[in-house]
C-alpha positions in Angstrom: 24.2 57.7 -104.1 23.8 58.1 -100.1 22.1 55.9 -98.0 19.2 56.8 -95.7 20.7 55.8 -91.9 17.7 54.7 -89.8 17.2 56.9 -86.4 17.3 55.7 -83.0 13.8 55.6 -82.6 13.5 53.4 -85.0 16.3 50.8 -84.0 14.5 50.7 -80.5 10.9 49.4 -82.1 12.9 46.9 -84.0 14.9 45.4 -81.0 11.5 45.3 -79.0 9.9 43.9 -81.8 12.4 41.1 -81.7 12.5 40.5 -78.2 8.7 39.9 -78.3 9.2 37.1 -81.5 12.1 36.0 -79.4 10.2 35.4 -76.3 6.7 34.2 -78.4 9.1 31.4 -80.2 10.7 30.5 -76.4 7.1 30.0 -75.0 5.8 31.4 -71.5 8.5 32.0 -69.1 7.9 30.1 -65.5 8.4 31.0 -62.2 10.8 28.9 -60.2 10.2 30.6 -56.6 7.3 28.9 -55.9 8.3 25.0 -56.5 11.8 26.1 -54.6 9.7 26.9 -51.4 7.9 23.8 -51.8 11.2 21.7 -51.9 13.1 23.8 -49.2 9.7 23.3 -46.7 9.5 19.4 -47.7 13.2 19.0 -46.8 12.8 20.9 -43.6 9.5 18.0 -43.1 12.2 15.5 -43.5 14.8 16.5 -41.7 12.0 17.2 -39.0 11.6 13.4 -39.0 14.9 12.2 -39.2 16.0 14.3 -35.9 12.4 13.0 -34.0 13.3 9.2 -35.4 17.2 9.8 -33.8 15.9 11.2 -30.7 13.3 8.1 -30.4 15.7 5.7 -30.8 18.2 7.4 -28.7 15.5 7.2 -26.0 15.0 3.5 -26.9 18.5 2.4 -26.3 18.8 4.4 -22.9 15.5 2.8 -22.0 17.5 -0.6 -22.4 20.4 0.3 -20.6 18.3 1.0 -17.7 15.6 -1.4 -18.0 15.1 -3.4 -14.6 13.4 -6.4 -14.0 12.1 -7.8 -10.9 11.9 -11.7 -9.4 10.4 -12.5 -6.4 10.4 -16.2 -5.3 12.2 -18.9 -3.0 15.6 -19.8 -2.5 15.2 -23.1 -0.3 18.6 -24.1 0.9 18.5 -20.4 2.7 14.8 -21.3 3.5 14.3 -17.6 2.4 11.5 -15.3 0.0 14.2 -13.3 -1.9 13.7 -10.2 -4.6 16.4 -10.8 -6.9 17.0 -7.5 -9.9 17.9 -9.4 -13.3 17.5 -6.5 -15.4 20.4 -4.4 -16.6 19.5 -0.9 -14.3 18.4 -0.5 -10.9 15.0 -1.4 -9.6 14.2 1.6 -7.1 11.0 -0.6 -5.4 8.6 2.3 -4.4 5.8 0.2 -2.8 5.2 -3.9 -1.8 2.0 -5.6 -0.8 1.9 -9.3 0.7 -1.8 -10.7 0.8 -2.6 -14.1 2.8 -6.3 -15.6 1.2 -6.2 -12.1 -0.5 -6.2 -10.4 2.4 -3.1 -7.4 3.2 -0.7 -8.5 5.7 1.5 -5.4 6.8 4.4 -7.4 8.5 6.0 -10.7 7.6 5.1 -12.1 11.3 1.6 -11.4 10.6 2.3 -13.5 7.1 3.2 -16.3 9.4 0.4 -16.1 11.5 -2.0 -15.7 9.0 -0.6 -18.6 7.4 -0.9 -21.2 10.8 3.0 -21.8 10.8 4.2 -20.1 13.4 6.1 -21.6 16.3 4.5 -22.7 19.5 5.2 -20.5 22.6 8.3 -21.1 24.1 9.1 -21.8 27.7 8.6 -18.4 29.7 12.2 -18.6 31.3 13.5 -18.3 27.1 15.2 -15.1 26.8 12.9 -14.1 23.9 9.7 -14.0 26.6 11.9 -12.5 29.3 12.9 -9.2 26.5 8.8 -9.1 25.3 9.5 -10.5 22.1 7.2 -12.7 20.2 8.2 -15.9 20.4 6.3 -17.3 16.9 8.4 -14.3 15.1 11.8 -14.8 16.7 13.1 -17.6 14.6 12.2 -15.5 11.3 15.1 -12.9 9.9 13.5 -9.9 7.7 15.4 -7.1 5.3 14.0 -3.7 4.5 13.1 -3.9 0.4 10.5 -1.2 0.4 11.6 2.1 -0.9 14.8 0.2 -1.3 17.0 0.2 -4.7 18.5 -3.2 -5.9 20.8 -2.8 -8.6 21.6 -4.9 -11.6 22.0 -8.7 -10.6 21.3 -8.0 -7.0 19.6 -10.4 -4.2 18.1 -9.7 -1.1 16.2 -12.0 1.0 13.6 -10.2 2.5 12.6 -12.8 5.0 14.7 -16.0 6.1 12.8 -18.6 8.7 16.0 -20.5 10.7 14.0 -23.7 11.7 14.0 -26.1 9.1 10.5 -27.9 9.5 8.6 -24.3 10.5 10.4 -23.2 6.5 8.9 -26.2 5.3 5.0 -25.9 6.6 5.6 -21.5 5.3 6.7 -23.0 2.0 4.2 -25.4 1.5 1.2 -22.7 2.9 2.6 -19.7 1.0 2.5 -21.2 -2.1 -1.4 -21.7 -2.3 -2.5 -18.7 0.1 0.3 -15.8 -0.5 0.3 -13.6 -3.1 3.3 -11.2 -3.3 3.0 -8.0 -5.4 5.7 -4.8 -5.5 6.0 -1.8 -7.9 9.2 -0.8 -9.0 10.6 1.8 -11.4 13.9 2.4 -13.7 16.2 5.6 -13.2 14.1 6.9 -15.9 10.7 7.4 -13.6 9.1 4.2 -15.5 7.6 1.8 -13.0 6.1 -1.7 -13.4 4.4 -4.0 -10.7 4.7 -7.3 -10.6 2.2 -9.8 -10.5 0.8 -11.3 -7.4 1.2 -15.0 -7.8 4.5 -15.2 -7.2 4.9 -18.2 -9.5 4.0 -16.2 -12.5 6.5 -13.5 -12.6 4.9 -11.6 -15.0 5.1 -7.8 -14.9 2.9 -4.6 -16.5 4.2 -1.1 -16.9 2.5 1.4 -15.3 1.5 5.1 -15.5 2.6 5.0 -10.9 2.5 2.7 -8.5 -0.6 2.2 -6.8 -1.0 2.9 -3.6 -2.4 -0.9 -2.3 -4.7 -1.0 0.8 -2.9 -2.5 3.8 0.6 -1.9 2.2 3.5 -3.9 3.5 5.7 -2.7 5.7 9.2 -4.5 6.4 
């Protein structure tokens, strides 16, 4: 007895028919591309934040290395006004402004003046009358701080009086009349100025320092 052989034809319906229950019982396939793109772009978010947040706090801890910070006040056994840098960076001091009754003084002999506590004339034959110098100013010592840099722990005194009792009547008038303010910045372009009353020491950053009416010259 033979046996009928099925033709190819045939043999290719049943394998597709098969393939189609096959895939019916599996359920609907699904497409992975589009969740993959989703994850790759939300790591690429992440990884966008991490690298900002590093670079931030990079900036950060630069910003403290170089963060000065500026004292202005008196040092009385020199019978000086000093500037003294107690931050950790240079202080590059752009601009200074010394007021008297809040009024700009542009030299520290006109601070004296305006104060009432300068000297009496001295005798013309004194060599300070006979080279045209003022006689009121010639007991006073002054250092260049403006557009000066002061580094880390550094003190200038920007104005020293040698007579004892003329220091005393300065020190008692400047603390109720004179108002000191100066504007420094870090190595970073950042600049602060310092507050007036030179008793307060208290300092706000600014955008640049201003440019004061009547500013100081030393």
């Amino acid at each position: 007895m033979s046996v009928p052989v099925p033709n190819a034809a045939a043999q290719s319906a049943a394998s597709t028919a098969a393939d189609e229950a096959a895939a019916v019982a599996a359920g609907p396939r699904r497409d992975w591309s589009g969740t993959a793109a989703i994850i790759a772009a939300f790591v690429g978010f992440l990884a966008l934040l991490v690298s900002g947040y590093t670079a931030n706090l990079q900036r950060q801890q630069v910003r403290a290395l170089v963060w000065p910070y500026l004292l202005i006040g008196y040092a009385d056994p020199d019978h000086s006004v000093i500037v003294l840098n107690k931050g950790v960076g240079p202080a590059h001091i752009r601009a200074m402004q010394v007021l008297v009754d809040d009024k700009p003084q542009r030299k520290w002999e006109d601070v004296i003046k305006a104060l009432g506590v300068d000297k009496p004339q001295r005798k013309p034959e004194d060599a300070t009358k006979a080279l045209g110098i003022d006689a009121s100013a010639a007991d006073v010592e002054q250092s260049t701080i403006s557009n000066n840099v002061l580094s880390a722990g550094e003190r200038i005194a920007v104005m020293r009086i040698r007579d004892d009792e003329q220091y005393e009547r300065f020190r008692a008038a400047a603390q109720k009349r004179m108002k000191i303010s100066a504007c420094y910045c870090s190595t970073l372009g950042e600049c602060w100025v310092r507050d007036p009353r030179v008793r307060e020491q208290v300092t706000a950053q600014v955008e640049a320092c201003p440019a004061w009416e009547g500013q100081f010259i030393d």
